[in-house]
C-alpha positions in Angstrom: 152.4 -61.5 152.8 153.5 -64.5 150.8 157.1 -64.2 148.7 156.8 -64.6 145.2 160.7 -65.5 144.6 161.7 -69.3 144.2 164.7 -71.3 144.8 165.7 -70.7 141.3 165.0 -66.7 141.7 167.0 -66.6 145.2 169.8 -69.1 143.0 170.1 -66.2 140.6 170.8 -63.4 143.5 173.6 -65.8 145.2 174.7 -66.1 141.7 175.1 -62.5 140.9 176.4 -62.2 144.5 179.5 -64.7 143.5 180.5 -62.8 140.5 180.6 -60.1 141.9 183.1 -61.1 144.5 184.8 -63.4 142.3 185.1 -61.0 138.8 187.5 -63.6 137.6 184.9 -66.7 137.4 183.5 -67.3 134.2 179.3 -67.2 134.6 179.0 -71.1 133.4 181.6 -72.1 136.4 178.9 -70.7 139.2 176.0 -74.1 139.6 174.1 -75.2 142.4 176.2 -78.3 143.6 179.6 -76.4 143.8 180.7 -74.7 147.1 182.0 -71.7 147.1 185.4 -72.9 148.2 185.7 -74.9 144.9 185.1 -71.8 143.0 188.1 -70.4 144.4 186.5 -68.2 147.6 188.2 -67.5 150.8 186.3 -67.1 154.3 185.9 -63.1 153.8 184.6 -64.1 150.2 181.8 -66.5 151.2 180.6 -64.1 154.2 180.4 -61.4 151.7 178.3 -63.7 149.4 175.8 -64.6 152.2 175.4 -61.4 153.4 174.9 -59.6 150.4 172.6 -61.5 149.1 171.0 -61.2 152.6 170.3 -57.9 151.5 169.8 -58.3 148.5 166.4 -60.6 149.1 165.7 -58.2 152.6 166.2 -60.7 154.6 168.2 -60.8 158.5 169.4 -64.3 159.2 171.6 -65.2 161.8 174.5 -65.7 160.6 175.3 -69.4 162.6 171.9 -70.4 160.6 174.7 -70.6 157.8 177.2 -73.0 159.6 176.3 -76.4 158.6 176.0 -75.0 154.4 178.4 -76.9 152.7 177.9 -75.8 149.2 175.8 -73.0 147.2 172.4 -75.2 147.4 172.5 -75.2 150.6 172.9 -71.2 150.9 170.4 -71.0 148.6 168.1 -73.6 150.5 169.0 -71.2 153.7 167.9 -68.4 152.0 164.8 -69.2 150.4 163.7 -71.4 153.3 164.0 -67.9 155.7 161.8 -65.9 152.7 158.4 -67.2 154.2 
């Protein structure tokens, strides 16, 4: 069954995903070509990103599928990339 989400819909879950880990960002501070490091996030902070947001598109990865993502266009490229 084809997906009908695109990068910019699986943008929007990691998105939601970061604020929710990181209540003190303000919305505008979360875009595509920032890592999540810049935006203030530890290691336990980004792994709760990815895998929420795992779950939140139904998706299982493996998790070393993630180790060369440097910032959050590269999750989302990842994430969207493993939705077909």
């Amino acid at each position: 069954m084809a997906h009908s989400k695109t990068r910019d819909d699986v943008f929007e879950v990691v998105r939601k995903n970061i604020l929710e880990v990181l209540p003190d960002l303000s919305p505008g501070m979360v875009s595509i070509d920032k890592s999540m490091s810049d935006l203030g996030a530890n290691s336990v902070d980004r792994m709760e990103v990815v895998t929420q947001s795992m779950e939140d598109l139904d998706l299982k990865i493996p998790l070393m599928s993630f180790a060369a993502v440097t910032n959050i266009e590269g999750l989302v490229g990842v994430l969207f990339e493993n939705l077909r």
